[in-house]
LOMAR-150677 format. One record per residue: chain; residue in one letter; residue number from 1; x, y, z of N, C-alpha, C in turn. Coordinates in steps of 0.1 Angstrom, whole numbers. Example, Ala and Ser with C-alpha at 12.3 -4.5 7.8 and 13.67 -1.06 7.14 Angstrom:
! LOMAR-150677
  cadena  residuo  num   n.xx   n.yy   n.zz  ca.xx  ca.yy  ca.zz   c.xx   c.yy   c.zz
       A        a    1    132    -57     78    123    -45     78    132    -33     78
       A        s    2    128    -22     71    137    -11     71    129      0     79
! end
This chain:
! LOMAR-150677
  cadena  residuo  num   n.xx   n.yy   n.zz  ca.xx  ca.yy  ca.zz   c.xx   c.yy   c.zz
       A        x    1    237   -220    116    232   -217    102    233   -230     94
       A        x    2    220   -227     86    221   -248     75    228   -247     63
       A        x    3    233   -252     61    240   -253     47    236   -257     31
       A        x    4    232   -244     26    220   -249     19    220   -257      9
       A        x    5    233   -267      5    233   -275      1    237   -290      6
       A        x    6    232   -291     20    229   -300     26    217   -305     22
       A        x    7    216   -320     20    203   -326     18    198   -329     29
       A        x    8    203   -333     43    193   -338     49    192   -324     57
       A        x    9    189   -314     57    182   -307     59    168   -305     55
       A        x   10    159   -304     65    140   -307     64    140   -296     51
       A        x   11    129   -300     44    122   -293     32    109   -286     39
       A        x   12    108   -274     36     95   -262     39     82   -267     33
       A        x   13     74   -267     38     59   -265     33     56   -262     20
       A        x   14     64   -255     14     61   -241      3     75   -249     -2
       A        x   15     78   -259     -3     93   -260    -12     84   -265    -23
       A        x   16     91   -265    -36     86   -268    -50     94   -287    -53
       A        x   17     85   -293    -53     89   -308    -55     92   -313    -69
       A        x   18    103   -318    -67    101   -324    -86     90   -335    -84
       A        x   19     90   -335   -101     80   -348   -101     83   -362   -100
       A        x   20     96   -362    -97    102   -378    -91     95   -378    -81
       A        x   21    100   -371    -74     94   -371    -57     79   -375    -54
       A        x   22     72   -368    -60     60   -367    -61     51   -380    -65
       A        x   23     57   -390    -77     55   -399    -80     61   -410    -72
       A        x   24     72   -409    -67     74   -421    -57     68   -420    -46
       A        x   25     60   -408    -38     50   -404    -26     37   -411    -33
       A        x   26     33   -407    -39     21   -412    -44     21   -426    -48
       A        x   27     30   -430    -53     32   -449    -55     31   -457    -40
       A        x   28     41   -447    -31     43   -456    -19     31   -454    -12
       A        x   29     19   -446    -10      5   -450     -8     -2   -454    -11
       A        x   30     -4   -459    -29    -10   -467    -38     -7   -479    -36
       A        x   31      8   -485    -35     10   -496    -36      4   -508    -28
       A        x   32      1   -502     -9     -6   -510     -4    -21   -514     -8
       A        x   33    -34   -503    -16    -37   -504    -20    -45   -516    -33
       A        x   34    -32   -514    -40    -28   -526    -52    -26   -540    -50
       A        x   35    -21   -537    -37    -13   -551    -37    -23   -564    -36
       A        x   36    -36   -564    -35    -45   -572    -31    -55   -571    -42
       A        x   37    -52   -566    -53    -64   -566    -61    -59   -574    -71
       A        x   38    -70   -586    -78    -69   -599    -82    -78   -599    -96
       A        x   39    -88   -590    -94   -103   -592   -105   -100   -579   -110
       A        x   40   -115   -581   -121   -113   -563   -126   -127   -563   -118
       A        x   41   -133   -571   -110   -142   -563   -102   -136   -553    -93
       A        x   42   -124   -561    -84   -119   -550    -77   -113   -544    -81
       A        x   43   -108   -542    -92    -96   -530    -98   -109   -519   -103
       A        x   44   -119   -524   -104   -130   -512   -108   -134   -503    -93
       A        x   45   -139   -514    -86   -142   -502    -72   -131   -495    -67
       A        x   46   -116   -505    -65   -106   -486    -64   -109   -479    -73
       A        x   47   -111   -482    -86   -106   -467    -91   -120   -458    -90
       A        x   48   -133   -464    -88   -143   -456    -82   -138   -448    -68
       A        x   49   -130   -451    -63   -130   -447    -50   -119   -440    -50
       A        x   50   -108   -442    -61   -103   -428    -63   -105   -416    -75
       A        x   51   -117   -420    -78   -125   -411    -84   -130   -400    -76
       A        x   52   -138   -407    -66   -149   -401    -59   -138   -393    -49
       A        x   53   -124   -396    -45   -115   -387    -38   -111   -379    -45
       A        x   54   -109   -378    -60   -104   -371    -69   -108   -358    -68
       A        x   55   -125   -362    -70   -135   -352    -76   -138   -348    -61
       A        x   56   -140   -348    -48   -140   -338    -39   -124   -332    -35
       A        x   57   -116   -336    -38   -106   -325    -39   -108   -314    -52
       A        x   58   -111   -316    -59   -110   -307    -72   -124   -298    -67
       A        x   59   -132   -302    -61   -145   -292    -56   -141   -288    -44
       A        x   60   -131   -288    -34   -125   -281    -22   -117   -269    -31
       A        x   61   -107   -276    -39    -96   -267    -42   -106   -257    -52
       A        x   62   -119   -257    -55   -124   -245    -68   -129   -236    -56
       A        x   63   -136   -241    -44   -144   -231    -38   -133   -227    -31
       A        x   64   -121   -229    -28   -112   -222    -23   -110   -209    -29
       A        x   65   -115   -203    -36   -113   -190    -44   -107   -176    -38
       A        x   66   -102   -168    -43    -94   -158    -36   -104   -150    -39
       A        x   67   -109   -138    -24   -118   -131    -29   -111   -116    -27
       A        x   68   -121   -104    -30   -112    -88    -33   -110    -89    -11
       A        x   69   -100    -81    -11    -97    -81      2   -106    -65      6
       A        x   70   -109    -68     23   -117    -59     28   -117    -45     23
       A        x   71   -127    -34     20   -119    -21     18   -115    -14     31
       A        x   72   -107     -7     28   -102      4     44   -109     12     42
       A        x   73   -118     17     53   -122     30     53   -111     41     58
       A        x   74   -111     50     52   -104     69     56   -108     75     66
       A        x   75   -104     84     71   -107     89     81   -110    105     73
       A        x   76   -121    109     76   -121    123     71   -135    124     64
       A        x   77   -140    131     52   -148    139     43   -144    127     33
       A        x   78   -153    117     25   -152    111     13   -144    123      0
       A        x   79   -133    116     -4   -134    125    -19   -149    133    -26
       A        x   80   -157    120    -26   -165    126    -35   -173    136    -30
       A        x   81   -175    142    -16   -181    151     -7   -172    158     -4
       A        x   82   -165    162     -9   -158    171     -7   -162    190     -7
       A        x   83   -158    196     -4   -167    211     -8   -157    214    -21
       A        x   84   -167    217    -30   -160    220    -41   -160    237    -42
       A        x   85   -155    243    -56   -150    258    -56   -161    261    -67
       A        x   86   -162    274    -65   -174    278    -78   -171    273    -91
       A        x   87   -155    277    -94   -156    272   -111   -158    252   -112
       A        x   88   -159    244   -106   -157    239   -105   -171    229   -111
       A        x   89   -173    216   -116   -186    209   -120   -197    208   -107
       A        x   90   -205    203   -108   -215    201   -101   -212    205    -87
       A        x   91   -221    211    -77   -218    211    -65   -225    196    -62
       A        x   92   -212    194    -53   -215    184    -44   -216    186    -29
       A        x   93   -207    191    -21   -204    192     -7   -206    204     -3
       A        x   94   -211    210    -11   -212    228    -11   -200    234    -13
       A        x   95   -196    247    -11   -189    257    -17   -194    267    -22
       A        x   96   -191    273    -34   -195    287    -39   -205    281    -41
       A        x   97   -215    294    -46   -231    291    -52   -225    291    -66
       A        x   98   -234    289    -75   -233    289    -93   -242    296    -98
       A        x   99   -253    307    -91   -262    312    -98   -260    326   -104
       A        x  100   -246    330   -107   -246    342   -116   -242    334   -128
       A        x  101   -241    328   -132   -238    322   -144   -229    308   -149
       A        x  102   -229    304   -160   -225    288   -160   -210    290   -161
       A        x  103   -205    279   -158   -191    282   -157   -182    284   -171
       A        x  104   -172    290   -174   -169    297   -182   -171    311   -193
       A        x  105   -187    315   -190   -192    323   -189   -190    335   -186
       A        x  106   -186    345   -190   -185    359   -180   -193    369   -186
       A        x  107   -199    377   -178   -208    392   -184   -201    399   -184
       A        x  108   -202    407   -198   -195    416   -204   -194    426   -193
       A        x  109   -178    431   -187   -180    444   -182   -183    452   -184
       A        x  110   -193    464   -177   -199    473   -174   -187    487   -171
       A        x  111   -190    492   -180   -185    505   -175   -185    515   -160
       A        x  112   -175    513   -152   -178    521   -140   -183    534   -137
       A        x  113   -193    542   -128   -196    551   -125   -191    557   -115
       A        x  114   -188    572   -113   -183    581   -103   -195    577    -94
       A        x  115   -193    578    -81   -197    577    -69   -202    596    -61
       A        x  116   -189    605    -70   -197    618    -67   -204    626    -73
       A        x  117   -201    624    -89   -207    629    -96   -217    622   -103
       A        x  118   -215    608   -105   -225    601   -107   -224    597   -122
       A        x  119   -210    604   -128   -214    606   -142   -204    587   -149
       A        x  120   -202    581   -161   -201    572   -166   -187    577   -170
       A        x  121   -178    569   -173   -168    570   -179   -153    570   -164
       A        x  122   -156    574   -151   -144    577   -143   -148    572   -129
       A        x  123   -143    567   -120   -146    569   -106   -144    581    -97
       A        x  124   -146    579    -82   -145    588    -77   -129    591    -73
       A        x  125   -120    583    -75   -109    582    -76   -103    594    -90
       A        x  126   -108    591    -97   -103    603   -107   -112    611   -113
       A        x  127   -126    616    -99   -134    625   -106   -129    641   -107
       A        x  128   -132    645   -119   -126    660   -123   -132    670   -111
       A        x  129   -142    667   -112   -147    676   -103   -150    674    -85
       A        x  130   -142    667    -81   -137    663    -68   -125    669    -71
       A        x  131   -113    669    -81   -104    672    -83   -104    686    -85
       A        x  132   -114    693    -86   -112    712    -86   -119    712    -77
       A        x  133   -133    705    -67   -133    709    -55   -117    712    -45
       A        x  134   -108    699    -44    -96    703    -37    -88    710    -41
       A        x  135    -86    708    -51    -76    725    -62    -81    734    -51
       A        x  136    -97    741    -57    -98    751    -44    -99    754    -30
       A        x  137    -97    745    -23    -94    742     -7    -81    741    -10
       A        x  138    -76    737    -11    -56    740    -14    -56    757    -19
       A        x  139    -58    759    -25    -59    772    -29    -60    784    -22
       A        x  140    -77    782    -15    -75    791     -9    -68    788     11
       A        x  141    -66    771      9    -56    775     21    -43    781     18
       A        x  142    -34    780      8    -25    787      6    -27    807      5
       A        x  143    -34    809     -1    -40    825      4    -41    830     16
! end
């Protein structure tokens, strides 16, 4: 294991440099540079020439741009195709139909009809007169 306050242990890629460092790296490649320049003719074409390096690093590093990362596709029926439920907005994916009426809407209930007698007000479940037909069949089975 390194001891992480050892200096001469190597520095990562990704370590954060002070600006000492930084400026004595960049002097000790300049300096050969300098060391031969006498006029301001030539002190003009370096600095054209580290212009013209300048400005294609600054147009590498802009098109470098981070772009949205791929989307994943799902496995399955999209959300939005989904089968939706009657009460529900728009059909999309199908589901219930919507043609008895708009949603939240209800038609007034209707009063149920007997099934034997036919008459309004009771079913066949509690028709009177299904109810004294068996009265008398009990009746006269008891007799």
């Amino acid at each position: 294991f390194a001891n992480p306050l050892d200096a001469t242990a190597g520095t990562r890629p990704t370590d954060t440099l002070s600006a000492r460092e930084v400026f004595h790296a960049t002097q000790a490649r300049i300096r050969p540079l300098t060391s031969g320049i006498q006029t301001q003719e030539q002190l003009d074409t370096l600095l054209q020439h580290l212009d013209s390096i300048n400005q294609t690093y600054l147009e590498e590093s802009q098109s470098e741009q981070l772009r949205d990362p791929t989307t994943q596709s799902f496995k399955g029926r999209p959300r939005s195709q989904r089968l939706t439920g009657v009460l529900e907005g728009r059909a999309r994916g199908g589901g219930g139909s919507r043609t008895r009426g708009m949603r939240g809407l209800h038609k007034p209930r209707t009063e149920g009809h007997c099934s034997v007698c036919r008459a309004i007000g009771h079913t066949r479940r509690t028709c009177p007169v299904l109810r004294q037909g068996m009265a008398r069949i009990i009746n006269d089975a008891s007799e």
